[in-house]
PDB file with one MODEL, atoms N, CA, C and O in Angstrom:
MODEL        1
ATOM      1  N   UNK A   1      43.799 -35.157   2.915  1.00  0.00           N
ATOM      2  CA  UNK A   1      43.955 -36.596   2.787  1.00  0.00           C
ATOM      3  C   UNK A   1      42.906 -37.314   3.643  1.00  0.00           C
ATOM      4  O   UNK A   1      42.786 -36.836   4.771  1.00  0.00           O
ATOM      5  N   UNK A   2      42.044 -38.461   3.319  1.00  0.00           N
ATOM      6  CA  UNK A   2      41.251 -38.933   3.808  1.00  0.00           C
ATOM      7  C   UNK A   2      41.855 -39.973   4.821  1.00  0.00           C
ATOM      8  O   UNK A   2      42.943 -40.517   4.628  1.00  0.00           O
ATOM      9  N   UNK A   3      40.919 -40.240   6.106  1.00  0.00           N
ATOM     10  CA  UNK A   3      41.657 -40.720   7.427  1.00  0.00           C
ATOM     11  C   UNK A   3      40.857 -41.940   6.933  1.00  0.00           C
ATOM     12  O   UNK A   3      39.673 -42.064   6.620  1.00  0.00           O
ATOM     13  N   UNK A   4      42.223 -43.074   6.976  1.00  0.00           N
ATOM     14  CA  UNK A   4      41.220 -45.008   7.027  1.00  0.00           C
ATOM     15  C   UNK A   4      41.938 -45.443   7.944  1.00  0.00           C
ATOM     16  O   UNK A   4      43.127 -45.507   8.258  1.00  0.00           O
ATOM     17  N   UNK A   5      40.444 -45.873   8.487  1.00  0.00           N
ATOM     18  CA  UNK A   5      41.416 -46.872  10.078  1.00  0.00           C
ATOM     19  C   UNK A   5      40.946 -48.440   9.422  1.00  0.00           C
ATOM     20  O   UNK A   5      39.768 -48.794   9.454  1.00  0.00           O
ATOM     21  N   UNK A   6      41.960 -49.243   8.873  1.00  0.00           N
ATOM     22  CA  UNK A   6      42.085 -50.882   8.351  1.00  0.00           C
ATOM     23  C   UNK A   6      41.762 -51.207   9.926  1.00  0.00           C
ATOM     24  O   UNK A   6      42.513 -50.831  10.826  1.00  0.00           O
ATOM     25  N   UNK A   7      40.887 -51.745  10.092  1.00  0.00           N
ATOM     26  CA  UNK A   7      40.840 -52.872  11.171  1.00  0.00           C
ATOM     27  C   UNK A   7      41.607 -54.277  11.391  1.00  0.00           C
ATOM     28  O   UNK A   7      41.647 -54.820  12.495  1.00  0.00           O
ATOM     29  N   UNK A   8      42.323 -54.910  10.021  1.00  0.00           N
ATOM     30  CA  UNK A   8      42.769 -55.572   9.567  1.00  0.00           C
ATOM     31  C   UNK A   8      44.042 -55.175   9.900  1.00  0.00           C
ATOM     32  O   UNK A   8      44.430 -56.143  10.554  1.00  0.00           O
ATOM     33  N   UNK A   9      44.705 -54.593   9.884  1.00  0.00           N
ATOM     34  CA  UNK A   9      45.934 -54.015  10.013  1.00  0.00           C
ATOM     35  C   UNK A   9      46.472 -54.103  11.132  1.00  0.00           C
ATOM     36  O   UNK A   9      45.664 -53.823  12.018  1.00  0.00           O
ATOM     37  N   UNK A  10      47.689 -54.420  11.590  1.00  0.00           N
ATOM     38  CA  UNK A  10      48.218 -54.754  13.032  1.00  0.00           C
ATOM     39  C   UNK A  10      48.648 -53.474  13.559  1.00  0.00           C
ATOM     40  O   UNK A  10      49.210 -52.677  12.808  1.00  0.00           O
ATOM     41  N   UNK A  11      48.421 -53.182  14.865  1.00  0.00           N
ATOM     42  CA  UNK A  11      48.184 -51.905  15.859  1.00  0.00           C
ATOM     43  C   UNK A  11      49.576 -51.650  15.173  1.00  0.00           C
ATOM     44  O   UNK A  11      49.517 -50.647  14.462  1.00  0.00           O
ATOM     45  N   UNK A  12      50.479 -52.093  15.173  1.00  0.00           N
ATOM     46  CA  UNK A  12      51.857 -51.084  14.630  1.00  0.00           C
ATOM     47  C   UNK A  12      51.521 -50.453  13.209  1.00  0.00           C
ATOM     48  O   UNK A  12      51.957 -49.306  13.118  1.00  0.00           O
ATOM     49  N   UNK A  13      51.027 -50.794  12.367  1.00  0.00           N
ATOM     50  CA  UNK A  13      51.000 -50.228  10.934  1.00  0.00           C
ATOM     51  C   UNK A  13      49.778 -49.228  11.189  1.00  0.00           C
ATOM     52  O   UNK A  13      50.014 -48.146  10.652  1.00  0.00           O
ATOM     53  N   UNK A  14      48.680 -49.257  11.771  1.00  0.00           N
ATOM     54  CA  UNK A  14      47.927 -48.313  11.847  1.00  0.00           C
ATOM     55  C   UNK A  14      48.695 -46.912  12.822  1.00  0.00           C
ATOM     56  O   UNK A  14      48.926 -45.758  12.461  1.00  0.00           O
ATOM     57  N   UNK A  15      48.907 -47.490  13.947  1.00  0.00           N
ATOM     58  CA  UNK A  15      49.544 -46.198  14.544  1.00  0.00           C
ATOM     59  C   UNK A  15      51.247 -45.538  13.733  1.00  0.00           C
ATOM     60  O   UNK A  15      51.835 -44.459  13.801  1.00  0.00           O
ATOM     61  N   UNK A  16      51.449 -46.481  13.221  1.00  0.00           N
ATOM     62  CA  UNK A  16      52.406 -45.563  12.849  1.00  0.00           C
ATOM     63  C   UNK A  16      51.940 -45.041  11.479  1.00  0.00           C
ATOM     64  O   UNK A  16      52.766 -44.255  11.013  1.00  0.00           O
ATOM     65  N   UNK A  17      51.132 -45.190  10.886  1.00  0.00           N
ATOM     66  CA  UNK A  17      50.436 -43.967   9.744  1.00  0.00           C
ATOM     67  C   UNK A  17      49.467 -42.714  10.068  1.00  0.00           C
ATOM     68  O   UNK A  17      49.248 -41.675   9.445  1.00  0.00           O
ATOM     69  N   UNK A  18      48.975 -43.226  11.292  1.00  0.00           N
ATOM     70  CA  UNK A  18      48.297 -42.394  12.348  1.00  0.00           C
ATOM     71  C   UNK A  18      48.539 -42.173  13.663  1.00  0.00           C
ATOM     72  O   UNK A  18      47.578 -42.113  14.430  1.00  0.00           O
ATOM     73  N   UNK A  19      49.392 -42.072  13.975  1.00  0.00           N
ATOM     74  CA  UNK A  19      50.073 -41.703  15.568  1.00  0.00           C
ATOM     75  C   UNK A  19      49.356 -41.222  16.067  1.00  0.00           C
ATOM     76  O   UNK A  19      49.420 -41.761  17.171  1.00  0.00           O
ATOM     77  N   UNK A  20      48.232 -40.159  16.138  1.00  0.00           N
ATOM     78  CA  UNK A  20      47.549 -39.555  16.859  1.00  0.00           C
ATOM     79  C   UNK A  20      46.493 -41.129  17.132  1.00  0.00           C
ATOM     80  O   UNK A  20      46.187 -41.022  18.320  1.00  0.00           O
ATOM     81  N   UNK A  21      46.053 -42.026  16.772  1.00  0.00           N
ATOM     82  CA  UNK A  21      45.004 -43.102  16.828  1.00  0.00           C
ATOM     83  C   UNK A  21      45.787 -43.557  18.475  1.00  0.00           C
ATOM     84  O   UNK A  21      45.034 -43.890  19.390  1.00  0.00           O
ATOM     85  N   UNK A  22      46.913 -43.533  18.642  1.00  0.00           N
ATOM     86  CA  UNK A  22      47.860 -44.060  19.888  1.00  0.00           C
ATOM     87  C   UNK A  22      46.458 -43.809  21.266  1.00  0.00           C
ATOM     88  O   UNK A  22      45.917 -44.666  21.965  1.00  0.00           O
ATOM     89  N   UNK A  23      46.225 -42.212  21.220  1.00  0.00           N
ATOM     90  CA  UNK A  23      45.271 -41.998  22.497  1.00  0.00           C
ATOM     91  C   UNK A  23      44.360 -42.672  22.058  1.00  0.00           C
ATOM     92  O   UNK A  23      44.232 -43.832  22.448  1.00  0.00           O
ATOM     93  N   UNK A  24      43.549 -42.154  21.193  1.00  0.00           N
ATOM     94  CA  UNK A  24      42.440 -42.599  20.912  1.00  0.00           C
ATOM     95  C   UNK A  24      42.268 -44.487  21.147  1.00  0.00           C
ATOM     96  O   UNK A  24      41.203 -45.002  21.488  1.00  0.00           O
ATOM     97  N   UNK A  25      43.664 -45.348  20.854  1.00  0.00           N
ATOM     98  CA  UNK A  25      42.743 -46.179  21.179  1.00  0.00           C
ATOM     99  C   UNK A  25      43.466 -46.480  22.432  1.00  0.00           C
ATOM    100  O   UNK A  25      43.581 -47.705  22.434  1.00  0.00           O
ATOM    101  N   UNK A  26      43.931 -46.072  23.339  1.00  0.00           N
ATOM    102  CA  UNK A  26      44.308 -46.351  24.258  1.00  0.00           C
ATOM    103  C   UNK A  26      43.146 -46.136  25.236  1.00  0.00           C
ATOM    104  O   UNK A  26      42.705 -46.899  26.096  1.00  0.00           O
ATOM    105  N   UNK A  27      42.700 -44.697  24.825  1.00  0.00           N
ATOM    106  CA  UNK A  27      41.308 -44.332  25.259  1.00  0.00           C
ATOM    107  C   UNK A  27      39.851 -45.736  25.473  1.00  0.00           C
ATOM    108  O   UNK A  27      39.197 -46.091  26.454  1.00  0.00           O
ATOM    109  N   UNK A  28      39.862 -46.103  24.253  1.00  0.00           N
ATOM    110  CA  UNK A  28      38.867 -47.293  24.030  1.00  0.00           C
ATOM    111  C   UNK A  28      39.211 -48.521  24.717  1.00  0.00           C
ATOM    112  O   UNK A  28      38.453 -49.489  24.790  1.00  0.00           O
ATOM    113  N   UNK A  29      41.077 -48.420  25.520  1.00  0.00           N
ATOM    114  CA  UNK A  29      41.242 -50.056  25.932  1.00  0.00           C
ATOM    115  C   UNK A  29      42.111 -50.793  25.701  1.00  0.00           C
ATOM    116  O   UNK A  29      42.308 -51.931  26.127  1.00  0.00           O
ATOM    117  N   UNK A  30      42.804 -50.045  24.862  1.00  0.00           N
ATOM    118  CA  UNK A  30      44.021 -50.910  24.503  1.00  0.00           C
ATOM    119  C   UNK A  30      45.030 -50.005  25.114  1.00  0.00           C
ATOM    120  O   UNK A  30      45.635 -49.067  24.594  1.00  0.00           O
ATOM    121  N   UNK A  31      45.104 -50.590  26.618  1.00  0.00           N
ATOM    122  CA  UNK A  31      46.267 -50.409  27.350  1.00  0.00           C
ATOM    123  C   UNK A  31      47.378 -50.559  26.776  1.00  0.00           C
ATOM    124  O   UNK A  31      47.409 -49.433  26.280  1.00  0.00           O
ATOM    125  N   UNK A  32      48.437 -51.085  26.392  1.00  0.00           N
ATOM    126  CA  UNK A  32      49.851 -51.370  26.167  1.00  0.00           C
ATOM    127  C   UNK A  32      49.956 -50.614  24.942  1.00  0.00           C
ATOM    128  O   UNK A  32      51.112 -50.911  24.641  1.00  0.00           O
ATOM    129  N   UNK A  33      49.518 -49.764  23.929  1.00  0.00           N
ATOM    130  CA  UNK A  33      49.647 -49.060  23.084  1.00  0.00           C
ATOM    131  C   UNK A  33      49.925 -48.197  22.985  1.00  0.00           C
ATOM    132  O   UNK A  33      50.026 -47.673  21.875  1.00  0.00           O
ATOM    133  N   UNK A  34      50.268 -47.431  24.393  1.00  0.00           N
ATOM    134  CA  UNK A  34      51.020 -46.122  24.867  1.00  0.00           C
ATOM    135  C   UNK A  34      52.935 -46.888  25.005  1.00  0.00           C
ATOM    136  O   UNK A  34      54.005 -46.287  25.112  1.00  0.00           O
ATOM    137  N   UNK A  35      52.738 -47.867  24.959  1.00  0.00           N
ATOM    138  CA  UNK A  35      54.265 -48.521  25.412  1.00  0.00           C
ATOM    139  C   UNK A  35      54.934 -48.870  23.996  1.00  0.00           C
ATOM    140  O   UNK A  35      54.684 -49.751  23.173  1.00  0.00           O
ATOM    141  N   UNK A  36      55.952 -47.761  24.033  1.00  0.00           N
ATOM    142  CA  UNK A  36      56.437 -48.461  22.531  1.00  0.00           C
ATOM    143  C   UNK A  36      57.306 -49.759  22.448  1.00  0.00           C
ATOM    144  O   UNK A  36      57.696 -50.112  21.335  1.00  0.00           O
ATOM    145  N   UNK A  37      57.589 -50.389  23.401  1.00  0.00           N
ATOM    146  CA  UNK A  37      58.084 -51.535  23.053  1.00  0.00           C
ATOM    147  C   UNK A  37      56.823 -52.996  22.719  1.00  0.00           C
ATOM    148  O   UNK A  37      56.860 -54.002  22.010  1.00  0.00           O
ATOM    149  N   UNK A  38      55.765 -52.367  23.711  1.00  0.00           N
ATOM    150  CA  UNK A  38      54.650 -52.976  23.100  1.00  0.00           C
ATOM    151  C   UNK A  38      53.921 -53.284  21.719  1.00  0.00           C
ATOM    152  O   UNK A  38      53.414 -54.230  21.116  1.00  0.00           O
ATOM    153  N   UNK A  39      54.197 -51.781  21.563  1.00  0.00           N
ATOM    154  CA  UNK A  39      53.545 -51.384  19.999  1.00  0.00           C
ATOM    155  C   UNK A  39      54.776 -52.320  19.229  1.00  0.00           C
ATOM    156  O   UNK A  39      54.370 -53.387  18.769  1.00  0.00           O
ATOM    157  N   UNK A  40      55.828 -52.104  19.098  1.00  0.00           N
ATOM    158  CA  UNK A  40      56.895 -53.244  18.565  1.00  0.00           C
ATOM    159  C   UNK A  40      56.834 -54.306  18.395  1.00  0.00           C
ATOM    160  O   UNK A  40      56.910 -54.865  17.301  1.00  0.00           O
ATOM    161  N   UNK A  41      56.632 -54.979  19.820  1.00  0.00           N
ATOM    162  CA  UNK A  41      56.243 -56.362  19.369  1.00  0.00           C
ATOM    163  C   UNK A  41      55.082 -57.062  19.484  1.00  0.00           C
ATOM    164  O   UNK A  41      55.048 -58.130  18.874  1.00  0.00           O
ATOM    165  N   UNK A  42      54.177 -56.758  20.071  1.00  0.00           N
ATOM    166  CA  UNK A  42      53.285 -57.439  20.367  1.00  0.00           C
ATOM    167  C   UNK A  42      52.351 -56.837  18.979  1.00  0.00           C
ATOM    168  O   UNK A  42      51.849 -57.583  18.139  1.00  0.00           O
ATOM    169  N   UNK A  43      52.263 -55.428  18.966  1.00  0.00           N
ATOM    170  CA  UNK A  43      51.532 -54.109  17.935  1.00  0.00           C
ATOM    171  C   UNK A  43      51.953 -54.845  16.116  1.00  0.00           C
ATOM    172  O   UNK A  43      51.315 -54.627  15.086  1.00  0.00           O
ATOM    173  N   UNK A  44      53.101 -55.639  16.265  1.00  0.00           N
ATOM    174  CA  UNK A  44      53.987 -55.778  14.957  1.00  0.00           C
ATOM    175  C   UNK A  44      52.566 -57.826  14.461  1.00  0.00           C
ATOM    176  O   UNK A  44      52.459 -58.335  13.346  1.00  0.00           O
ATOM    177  N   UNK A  45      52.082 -58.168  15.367  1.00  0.00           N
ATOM    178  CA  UNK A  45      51.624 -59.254  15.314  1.00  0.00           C
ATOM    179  C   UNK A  45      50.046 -59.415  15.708  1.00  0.00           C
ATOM    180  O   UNK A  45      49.272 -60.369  15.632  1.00  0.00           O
ATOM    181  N   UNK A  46      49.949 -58.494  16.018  1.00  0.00           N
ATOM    182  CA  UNK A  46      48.321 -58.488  16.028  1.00  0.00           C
ATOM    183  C   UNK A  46      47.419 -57.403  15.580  1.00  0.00           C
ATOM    184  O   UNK A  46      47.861 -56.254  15.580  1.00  0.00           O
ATOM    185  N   UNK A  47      45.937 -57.687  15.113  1.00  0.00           N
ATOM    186  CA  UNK A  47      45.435 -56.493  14.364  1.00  0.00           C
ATOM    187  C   UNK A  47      44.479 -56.149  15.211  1.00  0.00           C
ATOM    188  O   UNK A  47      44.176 -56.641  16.298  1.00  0.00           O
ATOM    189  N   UNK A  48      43.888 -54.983  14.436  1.00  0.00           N
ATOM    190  CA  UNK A  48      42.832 -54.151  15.651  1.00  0.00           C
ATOM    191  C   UNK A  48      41.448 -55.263  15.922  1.00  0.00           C
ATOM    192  O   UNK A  48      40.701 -55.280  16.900  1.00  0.00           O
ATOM    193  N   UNK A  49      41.420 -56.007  14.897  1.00  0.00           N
ATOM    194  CA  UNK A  49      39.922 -56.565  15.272  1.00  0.00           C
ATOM    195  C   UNK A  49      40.619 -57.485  16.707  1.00  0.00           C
ATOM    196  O   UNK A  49      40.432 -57.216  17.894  1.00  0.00           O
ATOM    197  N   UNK A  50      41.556 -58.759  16.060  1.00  0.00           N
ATOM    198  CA  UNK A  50      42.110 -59.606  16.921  1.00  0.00           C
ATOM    199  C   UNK A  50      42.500 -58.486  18.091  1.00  0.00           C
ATOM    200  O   UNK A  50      42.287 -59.331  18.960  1.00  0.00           O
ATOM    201  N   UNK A  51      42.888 -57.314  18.867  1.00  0.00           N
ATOM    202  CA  UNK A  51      43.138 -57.056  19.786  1.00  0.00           C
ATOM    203  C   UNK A  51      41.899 -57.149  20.683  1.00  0.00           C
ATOM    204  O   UNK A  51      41.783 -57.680  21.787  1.00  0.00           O
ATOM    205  N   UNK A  52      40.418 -56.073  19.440  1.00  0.00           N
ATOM    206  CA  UNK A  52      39.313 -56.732  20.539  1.00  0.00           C
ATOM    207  C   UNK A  52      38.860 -57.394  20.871  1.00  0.00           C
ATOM    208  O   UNK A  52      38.041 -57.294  21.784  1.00  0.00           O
ATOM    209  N   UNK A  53      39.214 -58.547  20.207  1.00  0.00           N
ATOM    210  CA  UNK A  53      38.693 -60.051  20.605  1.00  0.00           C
ATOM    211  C   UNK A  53      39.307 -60.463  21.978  1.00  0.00           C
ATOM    212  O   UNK A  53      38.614 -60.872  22.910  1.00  0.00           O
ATOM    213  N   UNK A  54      40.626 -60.326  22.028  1.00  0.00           N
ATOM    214  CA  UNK A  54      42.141 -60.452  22.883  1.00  0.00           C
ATOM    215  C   UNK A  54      41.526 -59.697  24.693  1.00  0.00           C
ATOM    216  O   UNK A  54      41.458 -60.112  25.850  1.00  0.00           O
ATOM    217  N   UNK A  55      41.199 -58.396  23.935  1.00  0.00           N
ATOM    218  CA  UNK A  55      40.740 -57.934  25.101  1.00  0.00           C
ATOM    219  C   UNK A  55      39.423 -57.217  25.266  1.00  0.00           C
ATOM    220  O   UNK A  55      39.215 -56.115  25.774  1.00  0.00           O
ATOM    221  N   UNK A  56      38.409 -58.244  24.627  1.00  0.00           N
ATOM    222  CA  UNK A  56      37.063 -58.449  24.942  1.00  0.00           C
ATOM    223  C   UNK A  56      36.374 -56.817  24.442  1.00  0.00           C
ATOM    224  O   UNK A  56      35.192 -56.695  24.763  1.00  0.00           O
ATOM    225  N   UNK A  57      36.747 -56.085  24.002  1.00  0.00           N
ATOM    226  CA  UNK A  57      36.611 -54.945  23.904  1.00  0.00           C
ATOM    227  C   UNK A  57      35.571 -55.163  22.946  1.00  0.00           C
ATOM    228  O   UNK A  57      35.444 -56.334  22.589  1.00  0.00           O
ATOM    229  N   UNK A  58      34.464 -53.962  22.226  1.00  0.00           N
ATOM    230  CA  UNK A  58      33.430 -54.364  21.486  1.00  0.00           C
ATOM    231  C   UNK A  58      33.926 -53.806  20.010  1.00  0.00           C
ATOM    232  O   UNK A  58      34.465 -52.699  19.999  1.00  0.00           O
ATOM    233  N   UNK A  59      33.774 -54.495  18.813  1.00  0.00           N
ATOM    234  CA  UNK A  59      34.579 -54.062  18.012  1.00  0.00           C
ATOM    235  C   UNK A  59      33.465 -52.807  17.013  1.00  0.00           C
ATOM    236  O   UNK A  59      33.891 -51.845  16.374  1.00  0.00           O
ATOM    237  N   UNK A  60      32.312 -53.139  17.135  1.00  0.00           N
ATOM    238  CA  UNK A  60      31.812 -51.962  16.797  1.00  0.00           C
ATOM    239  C   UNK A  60      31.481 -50.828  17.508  1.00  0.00           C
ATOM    240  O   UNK A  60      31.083 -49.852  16.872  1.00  0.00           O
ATOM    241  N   UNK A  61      31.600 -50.758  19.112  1.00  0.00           N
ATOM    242  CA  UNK A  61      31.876 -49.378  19.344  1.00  0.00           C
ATOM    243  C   UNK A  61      33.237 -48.383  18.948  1.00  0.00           C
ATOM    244  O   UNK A  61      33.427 -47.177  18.791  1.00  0.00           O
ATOM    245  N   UNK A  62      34.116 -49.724  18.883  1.00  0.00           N
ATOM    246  CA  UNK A  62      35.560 -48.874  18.728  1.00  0.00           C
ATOM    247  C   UNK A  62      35.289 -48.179  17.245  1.00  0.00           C
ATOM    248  O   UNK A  62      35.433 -47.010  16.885  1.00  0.00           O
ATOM    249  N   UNK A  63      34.781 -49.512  16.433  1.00  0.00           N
ATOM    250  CA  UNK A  63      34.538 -48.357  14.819  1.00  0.00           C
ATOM    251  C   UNK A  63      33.814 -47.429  15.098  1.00  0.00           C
ATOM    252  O   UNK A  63      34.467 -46.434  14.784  1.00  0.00           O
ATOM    253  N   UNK A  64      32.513 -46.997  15.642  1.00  0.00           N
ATOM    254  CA  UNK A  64      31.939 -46.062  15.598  1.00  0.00           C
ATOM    255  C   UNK A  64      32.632 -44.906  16.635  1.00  0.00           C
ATOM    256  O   UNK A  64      32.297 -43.780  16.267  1.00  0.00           O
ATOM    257  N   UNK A  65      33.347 -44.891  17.610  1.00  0.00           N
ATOM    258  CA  UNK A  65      34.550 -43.853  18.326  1.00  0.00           C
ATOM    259  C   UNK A  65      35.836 -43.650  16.860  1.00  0.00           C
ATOM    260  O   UNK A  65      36.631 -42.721  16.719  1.00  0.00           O
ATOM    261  N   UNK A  66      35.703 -44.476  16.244  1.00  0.00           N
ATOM    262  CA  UNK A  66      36.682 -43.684  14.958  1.00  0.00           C
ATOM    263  C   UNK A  66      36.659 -43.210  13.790  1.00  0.00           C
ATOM    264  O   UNK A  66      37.515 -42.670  13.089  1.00  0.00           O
ATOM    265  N   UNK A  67      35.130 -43.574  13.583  1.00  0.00           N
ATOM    266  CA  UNK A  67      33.907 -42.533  12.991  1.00  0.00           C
ATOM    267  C   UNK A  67      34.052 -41.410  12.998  1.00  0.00           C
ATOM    268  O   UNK A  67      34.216 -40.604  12.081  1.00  0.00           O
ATOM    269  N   UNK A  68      33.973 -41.258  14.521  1.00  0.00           N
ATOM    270  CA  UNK A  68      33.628 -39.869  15.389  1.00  0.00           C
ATOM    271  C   UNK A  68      34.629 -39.089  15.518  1.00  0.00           C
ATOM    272  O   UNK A  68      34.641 -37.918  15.898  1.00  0.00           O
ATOM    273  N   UNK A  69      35.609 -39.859  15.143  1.00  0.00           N
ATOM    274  CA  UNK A  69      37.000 -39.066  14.993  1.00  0.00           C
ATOM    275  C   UNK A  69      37.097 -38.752  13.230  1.00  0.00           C
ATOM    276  O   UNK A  69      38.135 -38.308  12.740  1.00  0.00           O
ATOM    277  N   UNK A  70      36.154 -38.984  12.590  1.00  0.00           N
ATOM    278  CA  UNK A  70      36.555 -38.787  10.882  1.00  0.00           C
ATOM    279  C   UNK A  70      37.564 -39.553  10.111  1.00  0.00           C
ATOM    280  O   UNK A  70      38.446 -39.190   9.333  1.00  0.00           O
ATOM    281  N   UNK A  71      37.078 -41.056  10.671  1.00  0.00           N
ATOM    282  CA  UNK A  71      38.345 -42.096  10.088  1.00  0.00           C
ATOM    283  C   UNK A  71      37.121 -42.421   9.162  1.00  0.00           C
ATOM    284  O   UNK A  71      35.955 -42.196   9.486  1.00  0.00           O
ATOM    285  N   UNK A  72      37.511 -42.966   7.991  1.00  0.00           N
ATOM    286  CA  UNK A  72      36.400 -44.368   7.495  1.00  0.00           C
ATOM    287  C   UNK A  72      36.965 -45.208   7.924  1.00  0.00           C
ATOM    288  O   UNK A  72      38.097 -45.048   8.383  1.00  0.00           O
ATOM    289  N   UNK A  73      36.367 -46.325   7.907  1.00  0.00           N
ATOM    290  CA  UNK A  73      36.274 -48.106   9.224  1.00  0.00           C
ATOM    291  C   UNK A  73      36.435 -49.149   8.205  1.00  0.00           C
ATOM    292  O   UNK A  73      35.550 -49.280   7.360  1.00  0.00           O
ATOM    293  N   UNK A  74      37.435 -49.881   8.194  1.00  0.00           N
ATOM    294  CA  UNK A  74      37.445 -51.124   7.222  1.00  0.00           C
ATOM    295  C   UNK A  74      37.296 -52.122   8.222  1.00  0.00           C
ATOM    296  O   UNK A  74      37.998 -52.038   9.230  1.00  0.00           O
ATOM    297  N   UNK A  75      36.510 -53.026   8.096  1.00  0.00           N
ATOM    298  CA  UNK A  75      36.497 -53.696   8.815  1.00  0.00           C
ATOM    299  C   UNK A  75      36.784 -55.197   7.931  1.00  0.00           C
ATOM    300  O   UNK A  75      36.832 -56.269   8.534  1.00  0.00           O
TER     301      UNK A  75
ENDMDL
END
């Protein structure tokens, strides 16, 4: 099955089709994504681009770290 990481998609719907993405982007910066009450509510209302905006993070290194993991990148 082919791996798509929606950038569009709010941190709860991506990690919970990909649970393993949890380190990975926790790895890149998104602290509170190890916290499942986080991922709940805050994860249920915001998407991956809007998180790096949120927390300044660069949004094309994170696509290219999930590249590198063998996702394709919707951005």
């Amino acid at each position: 099955m082919a791996k798509t990481a929606d950038l569009n998609k709010t941190l709860y719907d991506l990690t919970s089709e990909h649970p393993e993405l949890i380190e990975v982007l926790f790895d890149l910066g998104f602290m509170g994504v190890k916290n499942p009450v986080m991922r709940e509510t805050h994860g249920k209302q915001m998407t991956v681009k809007a998180g790096c905006g949120h927390l300044g993070l660069d949004l094309g290194q994170l696509a290219a770290a999930l590249r590198a993991k063998g996702y394709t990148v919707i951005d």
